[in-house]
C-alpha positions, 0 to 999 in steps of 0.5 A: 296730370300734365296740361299741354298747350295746343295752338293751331292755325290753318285754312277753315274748314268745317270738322277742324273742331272735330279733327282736333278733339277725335285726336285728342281723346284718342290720345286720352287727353281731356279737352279743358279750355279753348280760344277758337276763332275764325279770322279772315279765312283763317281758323286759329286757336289755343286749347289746353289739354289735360293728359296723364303724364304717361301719355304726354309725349305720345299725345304731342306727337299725335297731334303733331301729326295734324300738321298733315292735315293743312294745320300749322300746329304747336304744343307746349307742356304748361307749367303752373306759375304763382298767381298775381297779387291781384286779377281785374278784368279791364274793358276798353273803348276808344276811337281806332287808330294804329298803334293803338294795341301798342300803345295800351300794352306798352303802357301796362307792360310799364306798370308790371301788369301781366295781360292773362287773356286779351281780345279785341274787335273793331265796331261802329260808333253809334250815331257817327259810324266811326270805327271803334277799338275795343279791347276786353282783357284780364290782367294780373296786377303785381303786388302794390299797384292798384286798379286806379293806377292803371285806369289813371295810366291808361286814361292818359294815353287819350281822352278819348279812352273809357276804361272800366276795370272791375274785379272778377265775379267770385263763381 
């Protein structure tokens, strides 16, 4: 088996779900995992597709195809990379500012720390209404650096950040 890597984005529309997935399984692909959202009218999103390796070049270009359809679409062959030395999950809140985003990763990136999955929002502060940045994301840590270390780092920045990195729940 092969896993392809779809990213997608176009003008939302109600079927666009349902476009890509007819596609998919038509192709023989299995649907595994995704990140879909609308953002700003906009609909986006990865999936990751497992498909027969017989059937991965026949697959891309069928949803490839999709571009017809308004969508601007990507597909990349996964490759399997080695785990990290350790996986945290880290959730994040602090008063909104620009540069904000630029800030935290800058500060992981130094550390070694791969961002594995990342997502954001703004939301209001609950007595004042001030607008609010919080970011939840899983980060593979290297070999050597603790949980404590990038708490301490990311602290750091501001004292207005709350960091809370736990590790992963075992399924």
């Amino acid at each position: 088996m092969a896993s392809l890597v779809v990213s997608l984005v176009g003008p939302d529309r109600p079927g666009l779900v349902n476009l890509l997935s007819a596609a998919i399984a038509a192709g023989g692909g299995s649907w595994l995992e995704s990140r879909l959202a609308h953002l700003a009218g906009t609909f986006a999103g990865i999936v990751l597709v497992g498909v027969p390796n017989e059937r991965v070049e026949a697959l891309a270009a069928t949803l490839s195809a999709l571009k017809a359809d308004g969508l601007v679409m990507n597909v990349v062959v996964g490759s399997e990379t080695s785990p990290p030395a350790e996986q945290v999950t880290l959730e994040l809140l602090g008063n909104d500012r620009p540069g904000i985003v630029r800030e935290v990763t800058q500060t992981l990136r130094g550390l070694g720390v791969n961002i594995e999955e990342f997502s954001s929002y703004i939301e209001s502060a609950a007595f004042t209404g001030e607008d609010m940045f919080r970011a939840i994301a899983r980060l593979g840590l290297p070999a050597g650096l603790s949980a404590k270390d990038v708490s301490a780092a990311l602290e750091g920045l501001t004292a207005e950040f709350m960091v809370d990195i736990t590790k992963p729940q075992a399924v």
